[in-house]
N, C-alpha and C positions, 0 to 999 in steps of 0.2 A: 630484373636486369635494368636496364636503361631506354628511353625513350626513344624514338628515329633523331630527332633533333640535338638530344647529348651525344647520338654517335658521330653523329656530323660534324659536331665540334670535337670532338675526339680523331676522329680520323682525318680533318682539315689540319686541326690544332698539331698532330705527327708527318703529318704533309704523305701520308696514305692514301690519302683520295680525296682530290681538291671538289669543295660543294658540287661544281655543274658534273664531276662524273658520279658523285654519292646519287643526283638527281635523275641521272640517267637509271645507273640502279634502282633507284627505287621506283621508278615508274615499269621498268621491266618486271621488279618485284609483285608489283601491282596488278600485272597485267598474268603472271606465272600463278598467282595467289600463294606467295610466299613471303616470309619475314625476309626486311633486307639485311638482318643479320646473318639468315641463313644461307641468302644468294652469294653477302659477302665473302663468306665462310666457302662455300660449295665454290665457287671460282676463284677462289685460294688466293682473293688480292691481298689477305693478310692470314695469318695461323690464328689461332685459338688463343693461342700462350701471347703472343703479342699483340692482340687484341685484347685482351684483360688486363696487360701489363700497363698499356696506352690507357686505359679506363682508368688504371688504378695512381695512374700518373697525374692524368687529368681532374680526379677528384683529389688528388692529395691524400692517398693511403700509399701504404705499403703494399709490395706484388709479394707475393705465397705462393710459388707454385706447391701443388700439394700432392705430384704427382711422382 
């Protein structure tokens, strides 16, 4: 997948969740013992599909959904 720090800019970069609230999450992540991609997922601040689509934006690929 990607790092905490590419999702950061990834989610900053779509204006999804500006740094100080990604840092909030992730310190609640920290504290749940869970991935913050999963905290971010599980409180629905973004979908699945648009989450990857933002990834796949960010790195400069094509989005595929394959569903």
């Amino acid at each position: 997948m990607f790092t905490d720090e590419q999702l950061k800019k990834i989610l900053s970069k779509q204006k999804i969740l500006d740094k100080g609230g990604f840092d909030k999450l992730q310190a609640e992540a920290t504290k749940q013992r869970k991935k913050i991609i999963d905290l971010i997922l599980e409180k629905k601040i973004v979908s699945e599909e648009n989450l990857y689509e933002a990834a796949a934006q960010h790195f400069d690929l094509p989005f595929i959904n394959l569903k």
